[in-house]
C-alpha positions as CSV (number, residue, x, y, z in Angstrom):
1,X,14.4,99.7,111.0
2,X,15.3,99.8,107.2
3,X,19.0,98.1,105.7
4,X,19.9,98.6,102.3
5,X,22.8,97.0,100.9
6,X,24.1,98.0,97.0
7,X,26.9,97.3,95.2
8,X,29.2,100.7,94.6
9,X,32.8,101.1,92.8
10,X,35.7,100.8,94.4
11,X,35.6,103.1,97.4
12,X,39.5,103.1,97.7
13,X,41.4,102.6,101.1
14,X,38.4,101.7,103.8
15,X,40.0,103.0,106.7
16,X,40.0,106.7,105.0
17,X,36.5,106.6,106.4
18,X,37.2,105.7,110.3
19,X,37.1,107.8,113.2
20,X,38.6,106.8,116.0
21,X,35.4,105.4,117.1
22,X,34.8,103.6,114.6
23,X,35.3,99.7,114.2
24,X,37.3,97.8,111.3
25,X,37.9,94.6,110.1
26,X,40.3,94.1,107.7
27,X,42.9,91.7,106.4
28,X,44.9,93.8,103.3
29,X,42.3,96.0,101.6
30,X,39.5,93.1,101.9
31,X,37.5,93.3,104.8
32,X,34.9,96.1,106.0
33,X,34.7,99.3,108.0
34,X,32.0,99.9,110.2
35,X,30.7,103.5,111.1
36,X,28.4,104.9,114.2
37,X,26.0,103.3,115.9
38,X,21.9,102.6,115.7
39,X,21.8,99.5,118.0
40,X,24.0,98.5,120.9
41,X,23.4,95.5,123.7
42,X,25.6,94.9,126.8
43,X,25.3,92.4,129.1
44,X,27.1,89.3,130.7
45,X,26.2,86.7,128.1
46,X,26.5,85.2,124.5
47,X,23.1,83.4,125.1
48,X,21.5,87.0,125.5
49,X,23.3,88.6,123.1
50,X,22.2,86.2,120.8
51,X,18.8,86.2,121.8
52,X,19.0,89.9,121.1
53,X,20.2,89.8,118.2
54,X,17.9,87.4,116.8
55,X,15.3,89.9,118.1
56,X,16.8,92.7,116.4
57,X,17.2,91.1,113.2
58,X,13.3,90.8,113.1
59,X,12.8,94.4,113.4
60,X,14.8,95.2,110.1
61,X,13.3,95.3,106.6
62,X,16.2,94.3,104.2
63,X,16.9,95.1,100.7
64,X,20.2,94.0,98.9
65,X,21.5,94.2,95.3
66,X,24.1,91.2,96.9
67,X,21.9,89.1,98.9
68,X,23.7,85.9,100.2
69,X,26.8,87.6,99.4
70,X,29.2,86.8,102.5
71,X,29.5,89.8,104.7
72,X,26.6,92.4,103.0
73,X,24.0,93.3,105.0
74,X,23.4,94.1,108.6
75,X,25.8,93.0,111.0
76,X,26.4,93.7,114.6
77,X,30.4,93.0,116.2
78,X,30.8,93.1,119.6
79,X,33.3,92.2,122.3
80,X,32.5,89.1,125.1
81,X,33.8,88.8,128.6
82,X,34.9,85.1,129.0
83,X,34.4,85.1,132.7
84,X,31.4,87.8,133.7
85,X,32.1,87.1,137.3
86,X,35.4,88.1,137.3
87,X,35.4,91.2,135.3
88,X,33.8,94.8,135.6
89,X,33.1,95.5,132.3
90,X,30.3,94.3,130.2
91,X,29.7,92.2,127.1
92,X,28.5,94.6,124.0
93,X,27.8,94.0,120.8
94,X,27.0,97.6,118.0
95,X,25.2,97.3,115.1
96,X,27.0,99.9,112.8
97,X,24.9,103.0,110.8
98,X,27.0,102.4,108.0
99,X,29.2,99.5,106.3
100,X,31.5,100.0,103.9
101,X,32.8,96.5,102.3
102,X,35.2,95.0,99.6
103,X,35.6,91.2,99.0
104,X,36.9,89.2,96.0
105,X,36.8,92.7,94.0
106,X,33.4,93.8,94.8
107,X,32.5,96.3,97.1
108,X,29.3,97.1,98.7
109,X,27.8,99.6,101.1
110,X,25.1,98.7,103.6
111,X,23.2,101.9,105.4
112,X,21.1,100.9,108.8
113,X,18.3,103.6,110.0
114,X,14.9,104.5,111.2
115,X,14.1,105.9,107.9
116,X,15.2,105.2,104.1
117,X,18.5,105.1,103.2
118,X,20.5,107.5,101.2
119,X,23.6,105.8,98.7
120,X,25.7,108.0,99.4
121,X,29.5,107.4,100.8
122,X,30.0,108.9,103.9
123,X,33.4,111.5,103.9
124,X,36.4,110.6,104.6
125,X,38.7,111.5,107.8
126,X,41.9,112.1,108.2
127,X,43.4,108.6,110.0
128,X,43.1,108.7,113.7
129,X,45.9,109.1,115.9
130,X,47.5,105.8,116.7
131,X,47.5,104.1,120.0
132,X,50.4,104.9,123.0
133,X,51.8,103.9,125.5
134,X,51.1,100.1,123.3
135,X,53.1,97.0,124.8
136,X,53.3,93.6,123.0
137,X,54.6,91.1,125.0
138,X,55.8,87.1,124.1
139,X,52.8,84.7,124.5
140,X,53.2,80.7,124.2
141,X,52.9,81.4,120.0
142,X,55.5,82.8,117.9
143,X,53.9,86.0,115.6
144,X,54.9,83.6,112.6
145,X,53.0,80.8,114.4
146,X,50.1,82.4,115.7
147,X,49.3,83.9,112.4
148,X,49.2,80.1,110.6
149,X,46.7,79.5,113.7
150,X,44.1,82.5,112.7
151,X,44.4,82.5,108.8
């Protein structure tokens, strides 16, 4: 597996290039969107997971115009259940096809494949539809509070 990471201009807004299937992580316009799929691992447990992704992380040749830069390069997110037992649904973590990044005013674009990677930006979508049916409901933070906990 080949990754190639190079600095671009600024793409504009990131989420113009979700689908709805399509994973972001953003905090203002800093952050990164990440887009398909070429890797995925589910299971029960972080020890595997990390054990696989250690594994997979061997397996890709890396080139980078930004290397040590924090956030370029491969990546894999993923979702954990906390209690494996007591749940039906499965760990997973996805290492993206594409990466589209801005931090500190830089932006970069990271492409994962089987074969060489193209520069390219992939096109935008029109934004996907937003969720229904959503509830938020009081937990033992205030919004104002929790947010001073997780920035």
């Amino acid at each position: 597996m080949h990754a190639s990471t190079l600095w671009i201009a600024d793409p504009g807004p990131l989420v113009d290039f979700l689908c709805a299937e399509d994973a972001c992580f953003l905090r203002g316009s800093e952050g990164f969107v990440a887009l398909g799929e070429v890797a995925r691992y589910e299971g029960n447990s972080m020890l595997e997971a990390d054990a696989w992704w250690h594994e997979m992380t061997t397996q890709i040749e890396n080139e980078s115009e930004m290397p040590g830069r924090f956030g370029t390069g491969p990546l894999a997110y993923g979702a954990f259940c906390f209690d494996p037992g007591n749940t039906v649904h499965s760990s997973v973590l996805i290492v993206p096809e594409v990466i589209i990044g801005r931090r500190d005013g830089h932006s970069w674009l990271t492409q994962i494949g089987y074969d060489r990677v193209s520069p390219k930006l992939p096109p935008r979508h029109e934004k996907p539809a937003p969720p229904t049916n959503l509830r938020f409901q009081r937990g033992s933070l205030s919004a104002h509070e929790w947010l001073a906990v997780v920035t």
